[in-house]
VOBA-1610 file (N, C-alpha, C; in pm, whole numbers, padded with zeros to 5 digits, always signed):
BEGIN
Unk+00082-00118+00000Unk+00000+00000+00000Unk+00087+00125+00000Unk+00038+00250-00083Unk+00113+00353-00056Unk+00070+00425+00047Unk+00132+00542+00125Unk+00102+00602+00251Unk+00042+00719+00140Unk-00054+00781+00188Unk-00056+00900+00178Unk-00038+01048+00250Unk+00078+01132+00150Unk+00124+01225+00237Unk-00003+01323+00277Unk+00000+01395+00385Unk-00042+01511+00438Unk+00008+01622+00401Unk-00117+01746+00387Unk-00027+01873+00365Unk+00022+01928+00441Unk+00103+02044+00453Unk+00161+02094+00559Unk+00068+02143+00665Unk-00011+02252+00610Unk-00153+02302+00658Unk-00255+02189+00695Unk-00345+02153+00773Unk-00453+02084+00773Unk-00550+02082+00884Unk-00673+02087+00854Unk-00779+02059+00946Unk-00701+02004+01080Unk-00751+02038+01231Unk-00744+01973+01331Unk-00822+01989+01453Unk-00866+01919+01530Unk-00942+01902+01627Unk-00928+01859+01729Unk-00928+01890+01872Unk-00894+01838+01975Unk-00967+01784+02088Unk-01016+01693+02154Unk-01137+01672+02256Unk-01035+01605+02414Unk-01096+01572+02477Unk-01159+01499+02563Unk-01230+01369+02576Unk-01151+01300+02605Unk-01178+01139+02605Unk-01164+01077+02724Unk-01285+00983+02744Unk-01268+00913+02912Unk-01266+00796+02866Unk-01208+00681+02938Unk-01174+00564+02911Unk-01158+00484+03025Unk-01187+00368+03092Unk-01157+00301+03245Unk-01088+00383+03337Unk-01159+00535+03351Unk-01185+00591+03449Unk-01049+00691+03432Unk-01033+00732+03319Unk-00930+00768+03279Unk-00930+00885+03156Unk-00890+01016+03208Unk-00857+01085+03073Unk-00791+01116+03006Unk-00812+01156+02881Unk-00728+01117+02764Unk-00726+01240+02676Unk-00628+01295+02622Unk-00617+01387+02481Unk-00617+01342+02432Unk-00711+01378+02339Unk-00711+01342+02172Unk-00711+01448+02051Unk-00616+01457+01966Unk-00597+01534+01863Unk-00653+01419+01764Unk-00716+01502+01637Unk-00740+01432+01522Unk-00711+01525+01383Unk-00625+01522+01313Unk-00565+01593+01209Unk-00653+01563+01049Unk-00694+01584+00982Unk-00785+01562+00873Unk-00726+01581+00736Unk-00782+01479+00616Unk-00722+01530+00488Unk-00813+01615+00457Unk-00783+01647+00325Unk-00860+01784+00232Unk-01040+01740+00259Unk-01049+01618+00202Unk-01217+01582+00213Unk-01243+01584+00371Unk-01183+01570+00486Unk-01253+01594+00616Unk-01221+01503+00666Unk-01152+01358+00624Unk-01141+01249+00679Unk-01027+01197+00788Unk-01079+01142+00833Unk-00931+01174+00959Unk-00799+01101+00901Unk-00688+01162+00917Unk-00559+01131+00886Unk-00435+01103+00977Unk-00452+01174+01043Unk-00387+01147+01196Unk-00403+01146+01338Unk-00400+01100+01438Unk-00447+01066+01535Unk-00304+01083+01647Unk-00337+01159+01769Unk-00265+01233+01880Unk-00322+01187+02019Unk-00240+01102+02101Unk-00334+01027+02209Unk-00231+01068+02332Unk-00305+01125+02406Unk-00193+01142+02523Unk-00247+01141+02654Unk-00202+01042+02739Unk-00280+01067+02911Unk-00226+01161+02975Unk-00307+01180+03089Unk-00279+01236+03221Unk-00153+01241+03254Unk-00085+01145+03266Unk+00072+01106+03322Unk+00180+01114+03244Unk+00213+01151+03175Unk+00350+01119+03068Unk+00435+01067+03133Unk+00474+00934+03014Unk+00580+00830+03080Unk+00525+00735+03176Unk+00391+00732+03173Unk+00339+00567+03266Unk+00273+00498+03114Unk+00245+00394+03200Unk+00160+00290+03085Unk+00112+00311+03012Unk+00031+00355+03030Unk-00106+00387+02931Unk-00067+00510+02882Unk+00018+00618+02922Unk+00038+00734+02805Unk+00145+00641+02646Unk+00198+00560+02702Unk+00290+00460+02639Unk+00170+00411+02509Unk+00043+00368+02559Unk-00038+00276+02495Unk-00113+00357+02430Unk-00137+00458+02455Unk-00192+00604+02403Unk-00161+00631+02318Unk-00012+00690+02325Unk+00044+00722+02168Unk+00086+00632+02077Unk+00065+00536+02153Unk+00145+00384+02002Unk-00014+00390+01917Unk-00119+00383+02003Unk-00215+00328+01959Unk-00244+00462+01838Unk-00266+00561+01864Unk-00225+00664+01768Unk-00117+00687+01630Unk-00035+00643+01683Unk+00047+00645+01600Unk+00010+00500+01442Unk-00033+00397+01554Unk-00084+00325+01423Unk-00177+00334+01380Unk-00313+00370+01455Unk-00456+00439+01371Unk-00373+00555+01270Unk-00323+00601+01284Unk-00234+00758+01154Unk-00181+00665+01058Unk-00116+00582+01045Unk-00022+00448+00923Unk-00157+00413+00865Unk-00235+00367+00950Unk-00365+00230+00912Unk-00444+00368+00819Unk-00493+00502+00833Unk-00551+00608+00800Unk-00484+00655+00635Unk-00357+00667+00692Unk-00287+00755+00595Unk-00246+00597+00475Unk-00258+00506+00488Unk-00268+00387+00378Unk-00354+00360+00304Unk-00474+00430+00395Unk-00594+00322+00306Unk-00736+00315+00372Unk-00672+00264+00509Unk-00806+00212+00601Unk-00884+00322+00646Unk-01026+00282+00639Unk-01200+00357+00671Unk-01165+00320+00786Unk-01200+00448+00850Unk-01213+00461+01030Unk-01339+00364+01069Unk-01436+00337+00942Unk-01573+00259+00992Unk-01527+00109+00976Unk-01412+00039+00942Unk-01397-00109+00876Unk-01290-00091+01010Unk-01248-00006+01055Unk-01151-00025+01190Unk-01209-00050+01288Unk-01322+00023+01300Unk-01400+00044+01425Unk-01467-00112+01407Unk-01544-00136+01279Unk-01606-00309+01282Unk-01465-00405+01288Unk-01372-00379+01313Unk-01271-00474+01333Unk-01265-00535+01479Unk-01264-00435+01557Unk-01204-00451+01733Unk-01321-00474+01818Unk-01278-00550+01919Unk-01342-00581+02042Unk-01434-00483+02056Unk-01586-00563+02130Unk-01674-00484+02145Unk-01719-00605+02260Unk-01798-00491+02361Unk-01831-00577+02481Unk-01994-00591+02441Unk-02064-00672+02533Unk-02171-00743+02482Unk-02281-00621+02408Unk-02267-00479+02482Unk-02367-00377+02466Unk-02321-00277+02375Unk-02212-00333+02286Unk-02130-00281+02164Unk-02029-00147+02221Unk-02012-00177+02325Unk-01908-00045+02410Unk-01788-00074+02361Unk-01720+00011+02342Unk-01558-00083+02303Unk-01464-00134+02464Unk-01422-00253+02403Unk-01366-00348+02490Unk-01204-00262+02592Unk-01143-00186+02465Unk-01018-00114+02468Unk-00994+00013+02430Unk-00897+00096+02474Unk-00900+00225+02489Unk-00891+00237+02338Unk-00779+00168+02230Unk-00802+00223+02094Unk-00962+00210+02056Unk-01074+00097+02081Unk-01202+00123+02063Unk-01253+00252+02113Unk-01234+00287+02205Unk-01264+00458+02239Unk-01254+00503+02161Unk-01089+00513+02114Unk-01002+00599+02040Unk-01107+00644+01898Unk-01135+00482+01849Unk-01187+00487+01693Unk-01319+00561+01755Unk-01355+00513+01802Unk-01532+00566+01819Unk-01572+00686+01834Unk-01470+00759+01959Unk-01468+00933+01972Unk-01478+00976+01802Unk-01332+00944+01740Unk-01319+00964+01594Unk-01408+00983+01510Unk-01505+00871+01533Unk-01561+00844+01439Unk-01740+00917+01450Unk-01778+00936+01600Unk-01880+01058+01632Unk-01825+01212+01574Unk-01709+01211+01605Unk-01665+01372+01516Unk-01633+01387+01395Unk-01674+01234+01279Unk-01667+01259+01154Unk-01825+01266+01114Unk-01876+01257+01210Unk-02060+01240+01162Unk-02119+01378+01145
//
């Protein structure tokens, strides 16, 4: 697959994300049509666990984005608990995402 580059300039957006009792930054960077392109995950703590799991998980939703992959075929990919909640913080991750592309 080829990556696709980003422009220098681009759409961006920033929220508020809760997760197993836990909050979270989230940046989301956009191509020209609106679609998300990059993804910015950062906890509370810098340098514990989960800020660790935060930005990896970011960093590969941005590769998986900027290749190819629909934020909606990601989101039907991953764990979902019985009442369709996501199982894991990247399920957050996609789902926040994917309410602020609607």
């Amino acid at each position: 697959m080829t990556r696709h580059r980003l422009t220098n300039r681009r759409a961006h957006e920033t929220q508020t994300l809760t997760f197993d009792g836990r909050r979270f930054s989230l940046g989301v960077g956009r191509f020209d049509d609106g679609s998300p392109a990059e993804v910015f995950v950062n906890a509370p703590k810098a340098g514990s666990g989960y800020d660790a799991l935060a930005r990896d998980a970011g960093i590969l939703l941005s590769l998986a984005l900027q290749s190819g992959a629909d934020i909606s075929t990601i989101s039907r990919a991953l764990t979902r608990e019985g009442d369709s909640a996501p199982a894991s913080l990247l399920g957050a991750i996609v789902d926040a995402i994917e309410r602020a592309t609607q």
